[in-house]
C-alpha positions as CSV (number, residue, x, y, z in Angstrom):
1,X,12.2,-10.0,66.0
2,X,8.4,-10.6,66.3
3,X,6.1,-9.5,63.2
4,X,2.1,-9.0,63.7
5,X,-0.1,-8.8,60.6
6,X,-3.5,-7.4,60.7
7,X,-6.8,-7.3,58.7
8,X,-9.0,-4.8,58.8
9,X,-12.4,-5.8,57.1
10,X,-14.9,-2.4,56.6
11,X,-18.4,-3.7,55.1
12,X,-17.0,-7.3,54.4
13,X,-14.5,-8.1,52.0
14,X,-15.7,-4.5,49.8
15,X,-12.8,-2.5,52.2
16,X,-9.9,-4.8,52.9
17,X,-6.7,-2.5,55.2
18,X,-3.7,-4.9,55.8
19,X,-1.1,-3.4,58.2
20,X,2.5,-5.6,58.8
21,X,3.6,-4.3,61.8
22,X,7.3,-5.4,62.6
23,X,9.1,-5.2,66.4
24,X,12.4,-5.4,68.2
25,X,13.3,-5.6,71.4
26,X,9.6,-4.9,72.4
27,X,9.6,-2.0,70.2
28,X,7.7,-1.3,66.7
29,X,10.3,-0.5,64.1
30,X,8.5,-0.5,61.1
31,X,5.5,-1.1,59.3
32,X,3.6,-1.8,56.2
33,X,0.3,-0.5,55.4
34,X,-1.5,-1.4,52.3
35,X,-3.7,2.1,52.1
36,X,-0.1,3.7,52.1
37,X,1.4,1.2,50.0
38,X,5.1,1.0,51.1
39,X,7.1,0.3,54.4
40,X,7.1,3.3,56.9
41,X,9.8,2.9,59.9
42,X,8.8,4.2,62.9
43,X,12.8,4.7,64.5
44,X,16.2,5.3,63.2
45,X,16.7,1.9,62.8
46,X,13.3,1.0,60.9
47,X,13.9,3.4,58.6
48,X,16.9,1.7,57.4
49,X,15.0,-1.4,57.2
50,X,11.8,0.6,55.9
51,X,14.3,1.9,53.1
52,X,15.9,-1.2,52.6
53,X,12.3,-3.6,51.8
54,X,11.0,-0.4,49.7
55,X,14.1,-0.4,47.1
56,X,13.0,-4.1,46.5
57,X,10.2,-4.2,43.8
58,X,9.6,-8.4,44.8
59,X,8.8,-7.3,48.6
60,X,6.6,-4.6,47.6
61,X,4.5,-6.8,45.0
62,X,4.5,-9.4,47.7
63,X,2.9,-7.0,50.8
64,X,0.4,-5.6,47.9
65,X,-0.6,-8.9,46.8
66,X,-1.3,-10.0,50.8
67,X,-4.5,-8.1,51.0
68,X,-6.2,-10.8,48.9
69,X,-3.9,-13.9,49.3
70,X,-3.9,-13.2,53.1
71,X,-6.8,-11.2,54.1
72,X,-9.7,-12.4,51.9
73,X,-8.8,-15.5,51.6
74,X,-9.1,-15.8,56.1
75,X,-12.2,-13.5,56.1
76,X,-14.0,-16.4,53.6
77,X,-12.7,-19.4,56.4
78,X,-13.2,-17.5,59.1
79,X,-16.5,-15.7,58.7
80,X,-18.8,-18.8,60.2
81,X,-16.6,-18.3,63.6
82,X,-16.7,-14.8,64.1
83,X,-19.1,-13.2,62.0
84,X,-22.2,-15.4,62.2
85,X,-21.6,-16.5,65.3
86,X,-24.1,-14.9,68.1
């Protein structure tokens, strides 16, 4: 298993698009995007697991809460690096 998580700033922290992206065997499965709000698989498989994480209201709450906790919070520590920097 191997999960990626990206930010996606637009204008700062105004437009914030977090997308948990989860893989197997070298293959994506299934993801979550927070402008969708729930777990989409992408195979047979990942829709299992896709079904599985969206029947659990905890999980859900969790990937929803992740665009500030996660997202902001980096874009505020990381801005001097890779914004400012010229």
């Amino acid at each position: 298993w191997m999960f990626k998580s990206e930010c996606h700033f637009i204008n700062g922290t105004e437009k914030v698009r977090l997308v948990d992206r989860g893989f197997y065997n070298r293959e994506e499965i299934a993801r979550y995007d927070s402008d969708v709000g729930r777990y989409v698989g992408l195979t047979p498989y990942g829709e299992k697991v896709a079904r599985n994480l969206n029947s659990n209201p905890a999980i859900l709450e969790d990937a929803r809460n992740a665009v500030d906790t996660y997202c902001r919070h980096n874009y505020e520590v990381s801005t001097p690096f890779l914004v400012e920097r010229r």
